[in-house]
C-alpha positions as MATLAB code, in Angstrom:
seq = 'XXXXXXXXXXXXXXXXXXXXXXXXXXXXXXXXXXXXXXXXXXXXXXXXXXXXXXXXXXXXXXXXXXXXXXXXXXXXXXXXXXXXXXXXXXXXXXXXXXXXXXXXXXXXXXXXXXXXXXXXXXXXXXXXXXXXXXXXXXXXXXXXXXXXXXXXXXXXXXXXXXXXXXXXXXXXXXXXXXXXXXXXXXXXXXXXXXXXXXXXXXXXXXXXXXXXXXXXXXXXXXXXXXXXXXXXXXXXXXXXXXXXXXXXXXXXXXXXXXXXXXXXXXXXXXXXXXXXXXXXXXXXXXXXXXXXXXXXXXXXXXXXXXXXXXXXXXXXXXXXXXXXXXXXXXXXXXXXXXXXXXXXXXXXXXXXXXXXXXXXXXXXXXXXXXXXXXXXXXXXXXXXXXXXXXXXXXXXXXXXXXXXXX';
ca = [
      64.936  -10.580  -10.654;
      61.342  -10.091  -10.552;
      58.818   -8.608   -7.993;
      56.002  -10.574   -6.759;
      53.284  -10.025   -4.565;
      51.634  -12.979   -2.984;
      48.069  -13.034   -1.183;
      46.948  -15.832    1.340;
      43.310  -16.047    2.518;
      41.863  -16.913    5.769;
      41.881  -20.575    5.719;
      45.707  -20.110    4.338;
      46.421  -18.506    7.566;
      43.795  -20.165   10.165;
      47.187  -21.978   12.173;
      50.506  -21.685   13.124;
      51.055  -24.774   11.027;
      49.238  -23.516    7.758;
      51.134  -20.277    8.794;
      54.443  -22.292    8.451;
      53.415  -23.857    4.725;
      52.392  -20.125    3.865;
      56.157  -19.083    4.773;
      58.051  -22.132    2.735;
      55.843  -20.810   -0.218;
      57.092  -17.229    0.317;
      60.655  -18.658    0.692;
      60.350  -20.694   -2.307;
      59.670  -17.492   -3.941;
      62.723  -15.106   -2.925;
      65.081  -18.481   -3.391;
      64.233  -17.589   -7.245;
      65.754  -14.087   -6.937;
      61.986  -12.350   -6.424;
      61.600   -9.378   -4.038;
      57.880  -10.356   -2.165;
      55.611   -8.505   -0.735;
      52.735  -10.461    1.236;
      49.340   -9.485    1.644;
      47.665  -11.580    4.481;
      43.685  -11.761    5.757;
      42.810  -12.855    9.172;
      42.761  -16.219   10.683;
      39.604  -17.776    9.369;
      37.011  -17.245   11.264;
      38.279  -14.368   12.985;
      36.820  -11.489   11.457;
      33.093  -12.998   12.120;
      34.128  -13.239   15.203;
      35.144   -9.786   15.656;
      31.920   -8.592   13.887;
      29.299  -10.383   16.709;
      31.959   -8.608   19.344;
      31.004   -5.354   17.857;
      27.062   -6.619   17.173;
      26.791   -7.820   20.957;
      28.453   -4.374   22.403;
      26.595   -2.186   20.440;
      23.116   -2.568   18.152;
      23.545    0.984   16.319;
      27.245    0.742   16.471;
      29.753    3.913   15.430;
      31.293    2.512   12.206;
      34.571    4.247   13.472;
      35.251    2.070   16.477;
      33.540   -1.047   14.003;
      36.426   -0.859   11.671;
      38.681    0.047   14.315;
      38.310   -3.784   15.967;
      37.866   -5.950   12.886;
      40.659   -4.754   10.972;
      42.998   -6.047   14.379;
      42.660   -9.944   12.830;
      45.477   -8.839   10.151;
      47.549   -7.598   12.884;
      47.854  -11.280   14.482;
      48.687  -13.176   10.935;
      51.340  -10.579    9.775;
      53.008  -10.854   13.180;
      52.895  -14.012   13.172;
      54.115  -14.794    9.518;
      57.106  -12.241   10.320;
      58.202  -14.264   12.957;
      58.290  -17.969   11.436;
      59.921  -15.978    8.312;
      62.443  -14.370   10.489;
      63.194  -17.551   12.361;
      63.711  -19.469    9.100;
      66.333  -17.160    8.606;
      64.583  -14.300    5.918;
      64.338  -11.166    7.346;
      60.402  -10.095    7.115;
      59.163   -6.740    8.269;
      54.918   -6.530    9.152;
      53.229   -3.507    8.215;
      49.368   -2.276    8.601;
      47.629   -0.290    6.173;
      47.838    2.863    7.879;
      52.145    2.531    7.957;
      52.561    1.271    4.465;
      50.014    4.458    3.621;
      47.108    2.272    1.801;
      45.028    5.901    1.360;
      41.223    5.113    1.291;
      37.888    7.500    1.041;
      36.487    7.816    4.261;
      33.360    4.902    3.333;
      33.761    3.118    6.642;
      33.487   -0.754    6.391;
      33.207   -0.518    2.426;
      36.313    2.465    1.916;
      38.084    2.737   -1.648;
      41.485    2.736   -2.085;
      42.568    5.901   -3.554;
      46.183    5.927   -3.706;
      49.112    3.850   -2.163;
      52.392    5.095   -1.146;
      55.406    2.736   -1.743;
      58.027    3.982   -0.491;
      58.213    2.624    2.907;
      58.015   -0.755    0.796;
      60.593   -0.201   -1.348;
      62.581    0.563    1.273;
      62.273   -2.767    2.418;
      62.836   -4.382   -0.434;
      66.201   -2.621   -1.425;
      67.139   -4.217    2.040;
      66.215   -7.899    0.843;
      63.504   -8.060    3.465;
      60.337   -9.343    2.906;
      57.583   -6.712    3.436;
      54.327   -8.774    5.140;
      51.503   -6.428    4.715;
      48.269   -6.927    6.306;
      44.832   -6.939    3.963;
      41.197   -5.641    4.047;
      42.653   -2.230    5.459;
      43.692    1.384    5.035;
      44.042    4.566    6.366;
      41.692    8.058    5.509;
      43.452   11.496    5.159;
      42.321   11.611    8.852;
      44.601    8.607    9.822;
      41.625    7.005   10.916;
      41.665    3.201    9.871;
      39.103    2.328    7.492;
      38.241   -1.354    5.767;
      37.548   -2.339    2.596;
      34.696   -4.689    2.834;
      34.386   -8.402    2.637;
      37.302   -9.434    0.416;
      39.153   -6.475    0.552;
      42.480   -8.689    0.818;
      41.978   -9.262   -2.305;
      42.028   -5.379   -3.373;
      44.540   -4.453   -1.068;
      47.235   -7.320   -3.156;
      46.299   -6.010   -6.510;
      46.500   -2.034   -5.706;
      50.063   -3.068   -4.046;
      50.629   -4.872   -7.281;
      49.921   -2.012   -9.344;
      51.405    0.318   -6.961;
      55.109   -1.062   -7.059;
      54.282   -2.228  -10.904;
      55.038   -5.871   -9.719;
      55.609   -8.694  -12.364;
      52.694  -10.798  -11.181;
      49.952  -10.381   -8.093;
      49.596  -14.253   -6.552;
      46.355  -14.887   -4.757;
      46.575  -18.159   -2.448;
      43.193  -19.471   -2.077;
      41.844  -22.765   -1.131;
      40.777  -23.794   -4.781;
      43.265  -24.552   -6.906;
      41.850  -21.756  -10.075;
      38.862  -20.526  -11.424;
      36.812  -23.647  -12.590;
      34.009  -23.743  -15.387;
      31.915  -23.629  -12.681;
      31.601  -24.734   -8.718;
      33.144  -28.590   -8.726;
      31.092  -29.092   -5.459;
      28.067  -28.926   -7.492;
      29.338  -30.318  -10.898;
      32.124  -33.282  -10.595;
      33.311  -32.395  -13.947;
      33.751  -28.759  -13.817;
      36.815  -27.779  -15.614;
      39.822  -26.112  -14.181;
      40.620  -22.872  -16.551;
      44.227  -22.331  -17.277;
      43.412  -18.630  -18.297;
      39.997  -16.217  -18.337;
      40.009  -12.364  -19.185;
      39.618   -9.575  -16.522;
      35.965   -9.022  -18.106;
      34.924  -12.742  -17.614;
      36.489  -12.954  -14.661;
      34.858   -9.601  -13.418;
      31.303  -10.690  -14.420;
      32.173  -14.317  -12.534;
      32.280  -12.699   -9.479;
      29.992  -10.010   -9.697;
      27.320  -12.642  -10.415;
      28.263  -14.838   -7.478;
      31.623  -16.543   -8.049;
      33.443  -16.653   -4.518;
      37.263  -16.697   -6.125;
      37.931  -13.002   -6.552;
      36.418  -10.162   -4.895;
      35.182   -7.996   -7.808;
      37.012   -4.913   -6.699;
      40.160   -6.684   -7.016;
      39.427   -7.462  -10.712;
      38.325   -4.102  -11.553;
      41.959   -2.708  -10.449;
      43.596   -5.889  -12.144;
      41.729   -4.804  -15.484;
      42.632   -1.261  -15.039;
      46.343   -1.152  -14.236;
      46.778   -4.358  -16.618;
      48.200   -6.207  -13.623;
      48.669  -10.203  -14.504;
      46.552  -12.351  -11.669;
      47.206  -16.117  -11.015;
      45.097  -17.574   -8.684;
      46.555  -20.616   -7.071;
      45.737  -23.212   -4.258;
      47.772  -22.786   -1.129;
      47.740  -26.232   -0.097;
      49.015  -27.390   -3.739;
      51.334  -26.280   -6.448;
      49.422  -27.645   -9.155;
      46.821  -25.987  -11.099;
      46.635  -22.327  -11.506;
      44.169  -19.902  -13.396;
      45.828  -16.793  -15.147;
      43.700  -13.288  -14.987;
      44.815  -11.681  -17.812;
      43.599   -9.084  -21.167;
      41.573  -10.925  -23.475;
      43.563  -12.722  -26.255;
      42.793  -14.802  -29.716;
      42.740  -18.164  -27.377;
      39.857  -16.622  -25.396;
      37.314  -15.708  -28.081;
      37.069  -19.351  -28.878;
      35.470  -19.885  -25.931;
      31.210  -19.258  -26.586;
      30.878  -19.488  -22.363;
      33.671  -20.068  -20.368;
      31.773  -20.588  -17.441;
      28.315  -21.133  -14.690;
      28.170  -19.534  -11.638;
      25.323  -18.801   -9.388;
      24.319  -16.135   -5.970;
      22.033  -17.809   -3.598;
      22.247  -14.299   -1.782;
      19.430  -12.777   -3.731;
      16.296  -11.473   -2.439;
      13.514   -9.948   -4.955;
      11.741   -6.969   -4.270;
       8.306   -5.786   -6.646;
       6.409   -2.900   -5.705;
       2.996   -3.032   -6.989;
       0.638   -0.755   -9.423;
       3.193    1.691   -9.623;
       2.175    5.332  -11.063;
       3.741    5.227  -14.344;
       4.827    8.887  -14.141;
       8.269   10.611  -14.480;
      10.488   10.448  -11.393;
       8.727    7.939   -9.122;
      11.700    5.573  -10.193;
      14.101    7.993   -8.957;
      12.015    8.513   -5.928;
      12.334    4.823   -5.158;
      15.812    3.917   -5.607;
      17.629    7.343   -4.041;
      16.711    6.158   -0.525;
      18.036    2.590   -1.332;
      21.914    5.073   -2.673;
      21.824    6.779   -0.051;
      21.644    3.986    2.332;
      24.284    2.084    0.613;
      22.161   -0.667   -0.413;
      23.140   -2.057   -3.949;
      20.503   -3.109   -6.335;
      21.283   -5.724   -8.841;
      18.477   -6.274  -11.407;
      15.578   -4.020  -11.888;
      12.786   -4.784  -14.406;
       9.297   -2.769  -15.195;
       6.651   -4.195  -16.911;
       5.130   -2.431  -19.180;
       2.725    0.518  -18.437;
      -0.690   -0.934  -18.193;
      -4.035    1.770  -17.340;
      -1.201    4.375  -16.036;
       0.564    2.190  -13.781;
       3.658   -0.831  -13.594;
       5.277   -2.871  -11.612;
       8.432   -2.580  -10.668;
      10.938   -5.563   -9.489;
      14.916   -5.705   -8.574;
      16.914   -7.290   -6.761;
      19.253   -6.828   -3.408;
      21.585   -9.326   -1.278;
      19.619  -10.559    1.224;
      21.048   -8.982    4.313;
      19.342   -5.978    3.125;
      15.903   -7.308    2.602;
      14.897   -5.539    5.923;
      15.773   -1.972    5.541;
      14.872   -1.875    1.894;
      11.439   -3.086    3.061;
      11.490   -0.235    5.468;
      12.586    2.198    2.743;
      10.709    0.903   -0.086;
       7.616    1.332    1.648;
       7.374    4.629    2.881;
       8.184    5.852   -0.140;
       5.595    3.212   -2.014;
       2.802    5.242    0.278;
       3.715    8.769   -0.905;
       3.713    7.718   -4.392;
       0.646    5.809   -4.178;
       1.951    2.612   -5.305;
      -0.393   -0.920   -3.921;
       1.868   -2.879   -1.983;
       5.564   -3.607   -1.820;
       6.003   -7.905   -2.232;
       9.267   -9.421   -0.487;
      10.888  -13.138   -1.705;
      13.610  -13.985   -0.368;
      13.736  -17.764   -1.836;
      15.369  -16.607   -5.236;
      18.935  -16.903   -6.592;
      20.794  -15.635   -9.477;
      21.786  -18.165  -12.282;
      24.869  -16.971  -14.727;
      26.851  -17.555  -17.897;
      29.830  -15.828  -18.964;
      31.711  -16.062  -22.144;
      33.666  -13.282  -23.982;
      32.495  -15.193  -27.118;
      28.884  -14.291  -26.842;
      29.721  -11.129  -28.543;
      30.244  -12.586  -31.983;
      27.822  -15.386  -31.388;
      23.988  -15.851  -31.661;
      21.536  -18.433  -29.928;
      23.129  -18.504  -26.891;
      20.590  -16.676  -24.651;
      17.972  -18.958  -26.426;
      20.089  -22.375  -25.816;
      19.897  -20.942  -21.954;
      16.420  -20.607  -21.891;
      15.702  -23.794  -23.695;
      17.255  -25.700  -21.378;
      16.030  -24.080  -18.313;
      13.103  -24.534  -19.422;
      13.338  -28.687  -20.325;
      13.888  -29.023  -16.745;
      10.512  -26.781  -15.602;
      12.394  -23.898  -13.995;
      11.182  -20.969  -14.586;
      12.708  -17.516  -14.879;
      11.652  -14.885  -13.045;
      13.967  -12.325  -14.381;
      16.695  -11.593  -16.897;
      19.388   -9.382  -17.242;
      22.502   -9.724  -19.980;
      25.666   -7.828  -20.821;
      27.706   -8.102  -23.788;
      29.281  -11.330  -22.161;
      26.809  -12.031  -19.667;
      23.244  -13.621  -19.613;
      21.687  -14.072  -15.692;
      18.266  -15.285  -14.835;
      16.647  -15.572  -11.681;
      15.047  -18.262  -10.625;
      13.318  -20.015   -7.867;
      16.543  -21.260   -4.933;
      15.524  -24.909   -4.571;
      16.745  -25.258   -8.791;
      20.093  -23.653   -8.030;
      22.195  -26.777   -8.283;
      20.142  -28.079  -11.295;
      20.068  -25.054  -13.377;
      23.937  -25.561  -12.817;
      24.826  -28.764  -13.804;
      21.924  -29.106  -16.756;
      23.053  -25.567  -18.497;
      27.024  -26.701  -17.787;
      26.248  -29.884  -19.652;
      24.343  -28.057  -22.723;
      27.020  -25.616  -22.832;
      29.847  -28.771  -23.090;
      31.974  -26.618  -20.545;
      33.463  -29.901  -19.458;
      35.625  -29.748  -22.913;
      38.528  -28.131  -23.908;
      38.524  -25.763  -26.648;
];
């Protein structure tokens, strides 16, 4: 008898009907002598609706009340599951964050888990219910609800996972595993029966849509097995596991890209100590994550200075950027927000050479240029100009063979 916890997105959950095919697959897994736990997002849809509620009844809203009203879509889906489970004759219990005891920071909209309490599950589970736990939320040491940010689902499945040291943490998606890269772009994208928590972590940190990248980082951590599956299929199947002898075969296991990229460059820059720091502590303390930064070399005592942000930002960091541009006494602070992020990822770059050059190469063949470049020890990214997205795709997952099999 094993313990399983299974996660269902949004577009798992969006009807009662798709509600109903989310419960056989929950059935189907307590008929093979599992306990389950469920973790369950919002009804598609609902949680941007939710968000222009809040937008439309307050501008500067308090980010209290904010997570107060979008966290209530998870309240509707658990309920609801509960019911067709409970009808179907297994007896399901619903929980919210704040009564299993998810404990997060106090970080409204973007809070981090910090500790889960398990025995209200357990409880459960000893009683051969089925605990149906809703996603994305938590509660602070204030019992004030909090949310996890876009995706949090996602986190809230694995940190129950490692939490109750389940055998396996299931996330239902609409994609049936983590492909070589996205098949909407490239027909023969490849279906991967297994990636690493590192690949997998620098897949969707660079744009891949699968996992949220918090999710992976606890997965890696507490060494808790991931299969992503398709909720409307039971084929297919991608295993997020540690890195094995299989893997390192594998040059670049995949192509993924992040249209939501804007590029910031503040001009003639005094090259002096601290005027880095000056720039980018406003940015921290606004919450505003920057992705790539690059400075050109000092030229007559002064550089340029370019990163990158997600493009909801580009507005504030404007704002930010250039007060603090004046009181350094930098030239002007340049804004494009027609730029997207262009990936690799392979755990066997670290033992091979060439491959940043056989990226550039063929980038360059097809007259795109880069704009910047960043790498990790399994990662090479390069920005480029937003109308090339699709082709960068599909010409560097052909010169890369990713359609093969190792």
């Amino acid at each position: 008898m094993g313990l399983v916890v299974q996660k269902y997105g949004g577009t798992s959950v969006a009807n009662i009907e798709k509600i109903e095919n989310v419960a056989r697959k929950v059935i189907k897994a307590k008929n093979e002598g599992n306990d389950v736990v469920v973790v369950l997002s919002a009804m598609a849809g609902e949680t941007d609706r939710l968000i222009k509620l809040a937008q439309q009844a307050a501008e500067d809203y308090d980010t209290r009340e904010y997570d107060n009203l979008i966290s209530t879509g998870e309240q509707v889906t658990i309920s609801l599951l509960s019911l067709v489970l409970n009808r179907l004759g297994y007896p399901a219990r619903s929980f919210l964050g704040f009564q299993v005891r998810i404990l997060t920071d106090q970080d409204y909209t973007q809070a981090r888990i910090l500790g889960v309490e398990d025995q209200v599950l357990r409880k459960e589970l000893e009683k051969g219910k089925i605990a149906v736990v809703a996603g994305f939320q938590g509660v602070d040491s204030d019992n004030n609800i909090t949310t996890l940010g876009r995706g949090g689902s996602d986190t809230s499945a694995v940190a129950l996972a490692a939490a109750l040291s389940a055998d396996v943490c299931e996330i239902y998606t609409d994609v049936d595993g983590v492909y070589t890269t996205d098949p909407n772009i490239c027909s023969n994208a490849r279906l991967l029966n297994k990636i690493s928590y590192d690949e997998m972590l620098e897949m969707a940190r660079a744009g891949a849509k699968v996992l949220q990248p918090r999710s992976v980082e606890l997965a890696k951590k507490f060494e808790v097995p991931v299969y992503v599956k398709s909720s409307f299929s039971d084929e297919g199947g991608t295993l997020v596991t540690k890195e094995d002898k299989d893997m390192e075969r594998e040059v670049v296991s995949g192509v993924t890209y992040d249209r939501d990229q804007a590029k910031i460059t503040v001009v003639r820059v005094p090259d002096k100590a601290g005027v880095a720091a000056r720039l980018f502590t406003p940015l921290a303390e606004h919450n505003i994550v920057v992705d790539m930064i690059i400075q050109n070399a000092s030229l007559e005592g002064y550089t340029d200075l370019t990163f990158t942000i997600s493009k909801k930002d580009v507005k504030e960091t404007k704002r930010l950027i250039e007060e603090v541009a004046k009181e350094v006494g930098a030239a002007k602070v340049e804004v494009d927000d027609q730029v997207a992020k262009v990936s690799i990822i392979g755990v066997g770059m670290i033992s091979h050479s060439g491959v940043a050059a056989k990226m550039f190469s063929t980038l360059a063949q097809e007259g795109i240029n880069i704009m910047m470049i960043s790498t990790s020890e399994i990662k090479i990214s390069c920005v480029i100009h937003s109308k090339y997205t699709e082709l960068a795709v599909m010409v560097l997952h052909d010169a890369f063979e990713l359609e093969k099999s190792s």
